[in-house]
C-alpha positions as CSV (number, residue, x, y, z in Angstrom):
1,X,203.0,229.4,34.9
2,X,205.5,232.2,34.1
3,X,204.5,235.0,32.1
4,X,207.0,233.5,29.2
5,X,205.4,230.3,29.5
6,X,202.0,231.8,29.0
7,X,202.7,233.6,26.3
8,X,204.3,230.6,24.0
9,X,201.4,228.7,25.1
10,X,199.2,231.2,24.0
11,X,201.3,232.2,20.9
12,X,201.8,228.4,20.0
13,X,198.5,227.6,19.9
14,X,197.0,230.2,17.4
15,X,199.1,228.0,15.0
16,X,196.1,225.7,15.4
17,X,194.2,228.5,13.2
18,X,196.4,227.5,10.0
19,X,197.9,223.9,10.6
20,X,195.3,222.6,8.7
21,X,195.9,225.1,5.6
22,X,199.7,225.1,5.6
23,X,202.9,223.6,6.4
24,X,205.1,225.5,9.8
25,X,207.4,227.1,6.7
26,X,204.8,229.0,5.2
27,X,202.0,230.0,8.1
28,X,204.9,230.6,10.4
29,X,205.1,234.5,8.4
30,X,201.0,234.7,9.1
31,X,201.9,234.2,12.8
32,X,204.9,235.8,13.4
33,X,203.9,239.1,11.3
34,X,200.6,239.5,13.0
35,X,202.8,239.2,16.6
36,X,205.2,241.7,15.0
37,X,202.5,244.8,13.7
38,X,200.3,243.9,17.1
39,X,203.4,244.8,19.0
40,X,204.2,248.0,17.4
41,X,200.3,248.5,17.2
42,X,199.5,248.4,21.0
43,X,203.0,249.9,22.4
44,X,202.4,253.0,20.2
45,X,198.5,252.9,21.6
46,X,200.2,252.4,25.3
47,X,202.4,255.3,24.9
48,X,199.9,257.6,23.7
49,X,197.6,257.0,26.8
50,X,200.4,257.5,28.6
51,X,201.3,260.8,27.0
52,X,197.7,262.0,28.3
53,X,198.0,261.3,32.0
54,X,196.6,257.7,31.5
55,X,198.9,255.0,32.5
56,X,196.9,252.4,33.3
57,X,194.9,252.3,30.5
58,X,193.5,249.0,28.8
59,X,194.0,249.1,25.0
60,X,190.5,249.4,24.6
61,X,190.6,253.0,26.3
62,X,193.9,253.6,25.2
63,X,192.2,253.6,21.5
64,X,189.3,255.5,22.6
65,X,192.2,258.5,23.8
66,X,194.2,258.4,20.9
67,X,191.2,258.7,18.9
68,X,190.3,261.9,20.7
69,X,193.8,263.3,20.4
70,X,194.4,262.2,17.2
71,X,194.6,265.6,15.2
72,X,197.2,266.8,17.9
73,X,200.0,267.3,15.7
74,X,202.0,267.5,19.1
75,X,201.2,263.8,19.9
76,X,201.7,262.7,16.5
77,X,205.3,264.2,16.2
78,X,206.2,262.5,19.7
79,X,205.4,259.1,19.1
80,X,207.1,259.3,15.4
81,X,210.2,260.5,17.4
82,X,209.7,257.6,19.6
83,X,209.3,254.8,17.7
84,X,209.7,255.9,14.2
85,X,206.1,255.3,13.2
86,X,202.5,256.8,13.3
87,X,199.7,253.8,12.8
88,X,196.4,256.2,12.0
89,X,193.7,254.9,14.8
90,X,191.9,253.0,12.0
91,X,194.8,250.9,11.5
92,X,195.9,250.0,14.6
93,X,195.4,246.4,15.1
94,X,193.1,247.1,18.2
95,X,190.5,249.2,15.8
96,X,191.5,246.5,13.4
97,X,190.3,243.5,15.4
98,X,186.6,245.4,16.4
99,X,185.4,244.1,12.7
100,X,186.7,241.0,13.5
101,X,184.5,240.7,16.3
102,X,181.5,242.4,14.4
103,X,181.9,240.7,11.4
104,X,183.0,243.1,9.1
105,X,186.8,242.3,8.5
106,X,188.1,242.9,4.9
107,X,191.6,241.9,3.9
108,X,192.2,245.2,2.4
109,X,191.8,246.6,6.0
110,X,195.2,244.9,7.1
111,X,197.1,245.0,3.5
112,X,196.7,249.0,3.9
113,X,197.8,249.1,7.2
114,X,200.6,246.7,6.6
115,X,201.4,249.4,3.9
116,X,201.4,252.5,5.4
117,X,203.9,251.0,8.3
118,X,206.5,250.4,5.3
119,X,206.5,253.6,4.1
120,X,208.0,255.1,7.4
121,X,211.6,254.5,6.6
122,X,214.0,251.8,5.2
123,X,213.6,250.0,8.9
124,X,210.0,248.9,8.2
125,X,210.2,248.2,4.4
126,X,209.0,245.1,3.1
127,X,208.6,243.3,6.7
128,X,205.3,241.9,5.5
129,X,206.0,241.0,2.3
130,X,205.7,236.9,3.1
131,X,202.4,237.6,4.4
132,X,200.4,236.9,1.7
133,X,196.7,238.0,2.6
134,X,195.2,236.5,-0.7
135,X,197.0,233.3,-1.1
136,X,194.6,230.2,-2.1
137,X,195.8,228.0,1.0
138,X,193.9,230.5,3.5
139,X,190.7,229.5,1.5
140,X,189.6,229.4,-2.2
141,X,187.6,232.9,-2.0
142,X,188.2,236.3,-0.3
143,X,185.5,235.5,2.3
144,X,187.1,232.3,3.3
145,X,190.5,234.0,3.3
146,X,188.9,237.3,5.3
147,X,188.0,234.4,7.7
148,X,191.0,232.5,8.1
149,X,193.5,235.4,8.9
150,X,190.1,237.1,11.0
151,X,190.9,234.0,13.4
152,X,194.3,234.4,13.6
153,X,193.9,237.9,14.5
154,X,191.4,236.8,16.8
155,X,193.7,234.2,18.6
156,X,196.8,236.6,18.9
157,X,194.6,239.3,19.5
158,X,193.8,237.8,23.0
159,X,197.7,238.1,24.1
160,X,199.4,240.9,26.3
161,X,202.5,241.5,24.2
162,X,203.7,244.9,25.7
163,X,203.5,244.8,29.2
164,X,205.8,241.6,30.0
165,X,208.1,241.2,32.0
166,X,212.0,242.0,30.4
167,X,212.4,240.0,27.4
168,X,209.6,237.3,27.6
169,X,208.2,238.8,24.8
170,X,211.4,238.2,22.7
171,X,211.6,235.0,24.3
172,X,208.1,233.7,23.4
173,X,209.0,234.7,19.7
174,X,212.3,232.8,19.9
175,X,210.3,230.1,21.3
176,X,207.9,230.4,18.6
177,X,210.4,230.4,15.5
178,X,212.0,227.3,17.2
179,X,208.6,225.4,17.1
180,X,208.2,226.4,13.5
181,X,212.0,224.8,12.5
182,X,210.6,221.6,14.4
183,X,207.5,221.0,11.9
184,X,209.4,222.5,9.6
185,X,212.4,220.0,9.1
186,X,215.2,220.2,6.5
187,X,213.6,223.3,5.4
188,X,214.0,224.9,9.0
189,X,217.9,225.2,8.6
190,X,218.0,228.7,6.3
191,X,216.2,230.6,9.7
192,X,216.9,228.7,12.8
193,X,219.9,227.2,15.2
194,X,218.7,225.1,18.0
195,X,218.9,227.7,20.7
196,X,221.5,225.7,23.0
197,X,223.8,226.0,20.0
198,X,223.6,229.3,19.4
199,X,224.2,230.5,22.8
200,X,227.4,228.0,23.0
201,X,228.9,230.0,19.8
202,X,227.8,233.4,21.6
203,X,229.1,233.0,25.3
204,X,232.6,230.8,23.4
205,X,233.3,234.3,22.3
206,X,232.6,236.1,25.7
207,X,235.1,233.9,27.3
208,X,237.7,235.5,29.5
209,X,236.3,239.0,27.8
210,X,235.3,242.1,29.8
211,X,233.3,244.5,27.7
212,X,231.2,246.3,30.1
213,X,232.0,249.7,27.7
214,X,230.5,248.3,25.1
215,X,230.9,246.2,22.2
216,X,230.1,244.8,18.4
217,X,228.9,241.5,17.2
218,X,228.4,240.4,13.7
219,X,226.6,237.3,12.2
220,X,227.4,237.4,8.4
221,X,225.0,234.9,8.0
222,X,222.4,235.6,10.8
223,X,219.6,233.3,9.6
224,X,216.6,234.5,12.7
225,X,219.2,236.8,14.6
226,X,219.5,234.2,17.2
227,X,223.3,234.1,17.9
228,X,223.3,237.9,17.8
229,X,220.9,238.2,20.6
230,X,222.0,236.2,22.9
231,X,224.8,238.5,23.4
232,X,222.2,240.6,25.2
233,X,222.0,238.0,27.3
234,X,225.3,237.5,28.2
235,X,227.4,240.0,27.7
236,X,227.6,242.4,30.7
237,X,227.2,245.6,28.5
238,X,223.9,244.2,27.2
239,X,222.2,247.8,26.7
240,X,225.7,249.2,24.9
241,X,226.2,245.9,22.0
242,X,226.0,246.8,18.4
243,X,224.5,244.5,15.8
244,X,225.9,243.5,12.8
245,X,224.1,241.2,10.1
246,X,223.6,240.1,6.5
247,X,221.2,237.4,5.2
248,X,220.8,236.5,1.7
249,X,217.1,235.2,2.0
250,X,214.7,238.0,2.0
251,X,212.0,236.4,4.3
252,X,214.7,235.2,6.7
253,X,216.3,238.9,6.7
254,X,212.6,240.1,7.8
255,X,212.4,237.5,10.5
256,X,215.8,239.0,11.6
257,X,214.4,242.4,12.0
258,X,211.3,241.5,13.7
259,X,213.4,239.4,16.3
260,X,215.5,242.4,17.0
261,X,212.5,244.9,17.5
262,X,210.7,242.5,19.5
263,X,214.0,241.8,22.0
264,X,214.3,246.1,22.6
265,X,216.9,246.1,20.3
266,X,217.2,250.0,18.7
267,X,217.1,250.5,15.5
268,X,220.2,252.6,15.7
269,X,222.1,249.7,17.1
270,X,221.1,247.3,14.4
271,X,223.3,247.2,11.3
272,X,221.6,244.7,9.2
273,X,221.6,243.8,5.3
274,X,219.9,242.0,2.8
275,X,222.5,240.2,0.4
276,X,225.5,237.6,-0.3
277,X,227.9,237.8,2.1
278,X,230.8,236.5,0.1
279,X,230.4,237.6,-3.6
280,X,229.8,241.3,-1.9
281,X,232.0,242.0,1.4
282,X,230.3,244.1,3.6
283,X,230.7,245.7,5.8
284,X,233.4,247.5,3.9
285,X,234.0,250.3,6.0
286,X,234.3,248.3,9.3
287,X,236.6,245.5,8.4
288,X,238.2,244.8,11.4
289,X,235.9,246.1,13.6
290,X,234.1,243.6,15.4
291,X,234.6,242.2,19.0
292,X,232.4,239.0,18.4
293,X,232.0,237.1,15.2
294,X,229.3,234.2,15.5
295,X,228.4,232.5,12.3
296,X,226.3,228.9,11.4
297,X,226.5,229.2,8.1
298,X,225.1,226.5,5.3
299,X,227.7,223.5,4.8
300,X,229.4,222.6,1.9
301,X,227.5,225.3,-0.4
302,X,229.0,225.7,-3.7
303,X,230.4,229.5,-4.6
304,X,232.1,231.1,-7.4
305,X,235.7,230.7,-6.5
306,X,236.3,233.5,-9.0
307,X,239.9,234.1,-9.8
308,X,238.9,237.7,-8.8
309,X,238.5,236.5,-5.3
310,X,242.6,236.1,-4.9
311,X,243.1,239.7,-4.7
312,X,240.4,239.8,-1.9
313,X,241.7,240.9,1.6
314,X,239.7,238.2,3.0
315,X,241.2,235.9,1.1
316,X,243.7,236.9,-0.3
317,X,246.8,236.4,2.4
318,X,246.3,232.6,2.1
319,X,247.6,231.9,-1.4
320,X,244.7,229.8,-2.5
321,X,240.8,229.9,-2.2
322,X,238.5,227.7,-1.0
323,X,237.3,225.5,-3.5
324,X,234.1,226.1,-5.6
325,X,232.5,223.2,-4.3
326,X,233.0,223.8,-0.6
327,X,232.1,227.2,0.2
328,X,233.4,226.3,4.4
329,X,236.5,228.2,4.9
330,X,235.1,230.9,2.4
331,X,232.7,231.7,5.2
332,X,235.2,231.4,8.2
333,X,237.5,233.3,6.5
334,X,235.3,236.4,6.1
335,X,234.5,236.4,9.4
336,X,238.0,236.2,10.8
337,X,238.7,238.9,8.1
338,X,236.2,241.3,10.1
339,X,237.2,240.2,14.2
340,X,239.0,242.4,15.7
341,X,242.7,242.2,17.1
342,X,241.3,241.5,20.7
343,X,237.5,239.2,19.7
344,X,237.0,235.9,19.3
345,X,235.1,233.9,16.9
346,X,233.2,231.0,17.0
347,X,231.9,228.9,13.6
348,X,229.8,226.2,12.9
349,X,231.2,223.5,10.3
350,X,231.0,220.3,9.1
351,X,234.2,218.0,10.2
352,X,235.5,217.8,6.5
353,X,237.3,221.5,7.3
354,X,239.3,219.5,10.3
355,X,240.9,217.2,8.0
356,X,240.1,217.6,3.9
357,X,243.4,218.5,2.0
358,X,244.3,220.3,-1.4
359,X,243.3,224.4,-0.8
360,X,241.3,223.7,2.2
361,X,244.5,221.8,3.6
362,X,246.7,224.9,2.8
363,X,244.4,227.0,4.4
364,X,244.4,225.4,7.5
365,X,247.8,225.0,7.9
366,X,248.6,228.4,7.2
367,X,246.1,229.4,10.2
368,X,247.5,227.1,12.3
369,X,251.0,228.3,11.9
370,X,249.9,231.9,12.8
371,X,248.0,230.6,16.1
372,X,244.2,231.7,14.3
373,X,242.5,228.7,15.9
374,X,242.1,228.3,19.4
375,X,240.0,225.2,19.9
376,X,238.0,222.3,18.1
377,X,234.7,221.2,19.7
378,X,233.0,218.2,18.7
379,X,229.6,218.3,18.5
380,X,227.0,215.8,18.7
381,X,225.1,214.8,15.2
382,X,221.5,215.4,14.6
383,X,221.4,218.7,16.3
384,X,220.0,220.4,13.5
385,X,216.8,220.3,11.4
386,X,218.3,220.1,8.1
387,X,221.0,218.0,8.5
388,X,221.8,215.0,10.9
389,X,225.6,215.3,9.9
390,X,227.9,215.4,13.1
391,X,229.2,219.2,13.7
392,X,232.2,220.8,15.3
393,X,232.7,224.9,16.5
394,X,236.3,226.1,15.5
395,X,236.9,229.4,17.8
396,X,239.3,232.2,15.9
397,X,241.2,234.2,17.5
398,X,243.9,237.0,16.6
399,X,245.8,237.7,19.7
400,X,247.0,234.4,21.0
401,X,250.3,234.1,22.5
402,X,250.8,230.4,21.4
403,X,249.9,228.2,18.8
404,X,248.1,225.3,20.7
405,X,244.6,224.5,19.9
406,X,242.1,223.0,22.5
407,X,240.1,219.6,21.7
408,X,237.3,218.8,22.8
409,X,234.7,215.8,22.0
410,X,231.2,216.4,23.4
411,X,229.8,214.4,20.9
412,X,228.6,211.9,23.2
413,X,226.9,214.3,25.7
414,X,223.0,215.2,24.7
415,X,219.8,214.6,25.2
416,X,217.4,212.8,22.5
417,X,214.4,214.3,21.9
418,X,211.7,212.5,19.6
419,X,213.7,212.5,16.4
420,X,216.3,215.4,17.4
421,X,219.6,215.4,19.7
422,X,219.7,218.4,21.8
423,X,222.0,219.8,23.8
424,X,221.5,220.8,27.9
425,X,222.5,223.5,30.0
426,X,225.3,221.0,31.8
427,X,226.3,219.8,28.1
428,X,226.9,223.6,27.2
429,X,228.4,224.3,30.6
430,X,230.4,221.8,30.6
431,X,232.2,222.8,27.3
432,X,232.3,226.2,28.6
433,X,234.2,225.1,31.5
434,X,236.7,223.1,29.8
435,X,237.5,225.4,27.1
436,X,238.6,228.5,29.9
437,X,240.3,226.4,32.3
438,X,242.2,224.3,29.1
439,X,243.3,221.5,30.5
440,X,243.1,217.8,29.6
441,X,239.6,215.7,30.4
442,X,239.9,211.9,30.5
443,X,238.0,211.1,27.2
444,X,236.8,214.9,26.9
445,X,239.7,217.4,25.8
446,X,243.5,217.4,25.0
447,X,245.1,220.9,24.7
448,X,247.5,219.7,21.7
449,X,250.7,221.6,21.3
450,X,251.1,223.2,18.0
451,X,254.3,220.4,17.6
452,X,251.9,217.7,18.1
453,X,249.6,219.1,15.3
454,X,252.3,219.5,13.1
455,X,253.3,215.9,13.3
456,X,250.3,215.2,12.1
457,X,250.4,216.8,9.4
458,X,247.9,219.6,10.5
459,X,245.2,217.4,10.3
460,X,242.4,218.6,12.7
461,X,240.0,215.5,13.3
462,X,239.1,214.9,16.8
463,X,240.2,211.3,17.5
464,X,243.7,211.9,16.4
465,X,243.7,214.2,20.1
466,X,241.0,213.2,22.3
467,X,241.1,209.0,22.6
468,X,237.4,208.3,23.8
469,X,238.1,204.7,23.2
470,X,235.7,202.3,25.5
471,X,237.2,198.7,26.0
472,X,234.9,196.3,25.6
473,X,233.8,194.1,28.7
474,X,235.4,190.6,29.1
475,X,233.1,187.9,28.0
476,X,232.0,185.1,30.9
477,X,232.4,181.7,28.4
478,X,231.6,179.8,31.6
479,X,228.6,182.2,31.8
480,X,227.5,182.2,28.2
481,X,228.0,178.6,27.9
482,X,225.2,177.9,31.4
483,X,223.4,180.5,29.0
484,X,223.0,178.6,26.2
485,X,222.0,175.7,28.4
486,X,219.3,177.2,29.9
487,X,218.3,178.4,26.4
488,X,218.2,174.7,25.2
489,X,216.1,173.8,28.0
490,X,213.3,176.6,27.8
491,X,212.8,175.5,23.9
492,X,212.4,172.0,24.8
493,X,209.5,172.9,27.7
494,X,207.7,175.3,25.6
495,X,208.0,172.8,22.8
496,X,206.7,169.7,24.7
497,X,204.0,172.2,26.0
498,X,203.1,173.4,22.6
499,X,203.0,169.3,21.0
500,X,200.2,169.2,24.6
501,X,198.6,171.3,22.7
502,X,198.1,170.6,19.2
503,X,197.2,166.6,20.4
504,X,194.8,168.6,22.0
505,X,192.9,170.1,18.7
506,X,190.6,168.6,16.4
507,X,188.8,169.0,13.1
508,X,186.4,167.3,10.3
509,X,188.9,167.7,8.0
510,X,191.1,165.7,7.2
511,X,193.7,167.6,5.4
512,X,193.9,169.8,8.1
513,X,194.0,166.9,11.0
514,X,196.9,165.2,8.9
515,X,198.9,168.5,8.5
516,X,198.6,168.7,12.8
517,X,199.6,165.2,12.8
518,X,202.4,166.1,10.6
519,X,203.8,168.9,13.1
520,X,203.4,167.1,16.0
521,X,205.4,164.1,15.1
522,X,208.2,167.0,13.6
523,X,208.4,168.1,16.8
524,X,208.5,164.7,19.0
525,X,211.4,163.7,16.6
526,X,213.5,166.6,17.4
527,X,213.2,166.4,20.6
């Protein structure tokens, strides 16, 4: 077993300690924010030993050394210019999980501790504000609450979370959250993109791109973080990206910055906010600054549509806005606002922006005329956990040369899993490949010339450019008809075998025998 697949079997299953109390989209900020201060907990505790000659230490005597060192103002100063932090050795989640063990856990223990971590900047502020240490569904007392989060500290407390290998830690917790959006359902879809999705919309942008100097990505509405860290995956200047993201939910917008400290992401190159990405633009002093622009953002939400909105710059170039009911081309248009001459973009939407008309129609026709979008991909439906509506990824870009648009229909190529579609490493490969080499598939991809689209009035939908058409087989009448023989003839053995027998049954009463005789003699005369 890999030391990634221990670790989400090992993270997974301290779920078991609040299943029973909770639904996945409440105990999932127990579990994740007891991974998140155990983390920062043993790699300060690591580091210390380390600082004093002792590499090898267990956590156990890595305690017992900082506790000796403790007053040295020396060590304390080096590990808050290291990780930006100072946990006192009776907070550390080691010390705190010895009264586990003995029994004498109090909540308060872990609420101070929790609150001395936020006061160390505006990085750590209100991370653990979903954890809610005296909430009724851990138990109806303090002592049955004490016990409840005492077992989940217990369970995670068995886990090696610093010393693994690369990203596995990062990977467990992705893992993790994506478990949680499974039992979590429709309510899943404010935090989580299945991961296969959200590494199509990351490496769409990375297409044909060399940025081995260095780059910026942005996520305006960056739900767990997901799209923006799988840029460290595959990008080839993974230690020299830049993050960019805004969330308007609060606990989401925590998750975010847990994911990105538990993937080795610095703090100084994450560039994350708290708020509503299209009544406020932000970032305002960057507006064309980003190389990659990755964005799944809700469908269809309603928005203001404020008359304030036309003088915009995002939106303001297009004449009309998107309309208040359909908040779609509001999102894709801030994030093409903030690309870069030279990125790429890739969206999430629902169809309706390929073909709907009025404001939405003028918008897309005006994009279309200036060469903004540079492929349609059709998406299979059910892919999500809060919607089962087929999706498609429009990629953006600035610096075309020509005004054709790539189509492609994957929709038929997934995997179904229990009561979700997901996609595979060949499904996302294959897109991948057809979108860079832009050519024409058979029943997969057209590259339609911007004449063609015009004669269709700019409409967008798929079929109208990708025929996936299936004739259907001849019918055999000779066949069918032998069929329908054969048919005929089974009925009348199993009915001649079932008239065998009922003669064969008997009773003392004789209601029931005349109701058998009744049956029998309907059957011999259809026969």
């Amino acid at each position: 077993m890999t030391e990634t697949t221990e670790l989400q079997s090992g993270l997974f299953s301290a779920a078991d300690v609040l299943r029973s109390k909770m639904d996945a989209n409440e105990y999932k900020n127990y579990l994740l924010g007891t991974v998140f201060y155990k983390y920062l907990s043993d790699s300060m505790l690591y580091y210390a030993a380390e600082l004093e000659g002792k590499e090898k230490a267990s956590l156990e005597e890595a305690q017992k050394i900082y506790e000796d060192n403790a007053t040295d103002s020396d060590l304390i100063d080096e590990l808050k210019d290291t990780f930006g932090y100072v946990i006192q050795p009776e907070s550390t989640y080691t010390n705190i999980l010895k009264s586990v063990d003995d029994h004498s856990f109090q909540l308060n223990q872990l609420g101070d501790a929790f609150t001395k971590l936020e006061s160390f900047g505006a990085e750590f502020e209100g991370l653990f504000d979903d954890y809610d240490l005296y909430s009724k569904r851990l138990g109806n007392n303090a002592q049955k609450q004490a016990d409840t989060i005492a077992g989940v500290l217990s369970a995670i407390g068995k886990l090696e979370l610093v010393k693994t290998a690369g990203d596995s830690l990062g990977d467990a917790y992705e893992y993790l959250i994506g478990q949680f959006a499974s039992e979590s359902g429709k309510k899943a879809g404010e935090f989580y993109t299945p991961q296969k999705v959200s590494e199509l919309l990351s490496r769409l942008t990375l297409v044909g791109k060399n940025y081995k100097d260095g780059m910026t990505v942005y996520d305006p509405a960056m739900g767990s973080g997901s799209l923006l860290l799988n840029f460290k995956k595959y990008s080839d200047a993974a230690d020299r990206i830049t993050y960019f993201g805004q969330e308007i939910n609060t606990s989401t917008f925590n998750l975010a910055r847990m994911n990105m400290i538990l993937h080795h992401v610095d703090i100084a190159s994450q560039h994350l906010r708290n708020g509503d990405t299209l009544d406020e633009d932000w970032p305002a002093e960057e507006v064309t600054n980003f190389d990659s622009v990755v964005m799944n953002p809700p469908y269809s939400l309603k928005w203001s549509a404020a008359d304030g909105f036309k003088e915009d710059p995002r939106f303001s170039a297009y004449g009309v806005l998107p309309p208040k009911s359909k908040a779609d081309y509001a999102f894709l248009l801030h994030g093409y606002y903030h690309l870069k001459y030279s990125g790429a973009m890739a969206i999430v939407l629902p169809h309706g922006v390929l073909f709907r008309g009025a404001a939405e129609g003028k918008i897309r026709q005006k994009m279309l005329e200036s060469g903004a979008i540079d492929a349609v991909i059709g998406l299979p439906a059910n892919l999500f956990y809060n919607t089962s509506i087929p999706t498609a990824i429009v990629v953006l870009k600035k610096d075309k040369q020509d005004r054709n648009v790539m189509f492609i229909d994957a929709s038929k190529n997934f995997e179904k899993a229990k009561t979700q579609n997901i996609l595979r490493e060949k499904d996302v490969q294959r897109i991948l490949d057809t979108y860079e080499k832009r050519e024409d598939v058979d029943k997969f991809a057209h590259l339609a010339t911007f004449d063609e689209i015009q004669e269709n009035e700019f409409n967008l939908n798929i079929p109208r450019y990708v025929d996936t058409f299936e004739p259907e087989p001849e019918i055999d009448l000779k066949q069918v008809a032998y069929d329908l023989r054969q048919t005929s003839q089974e009925i009348k053995e199993n009915e001649h075998s079932l008239v065998s027998m009922l003669k064969d049954l008997t009773s003392d009463d004789d209601n029931i025998m005349d109701g058998l005789n009744d049956v029998i003699k309907d059957l011999e005369d259809a026969d």
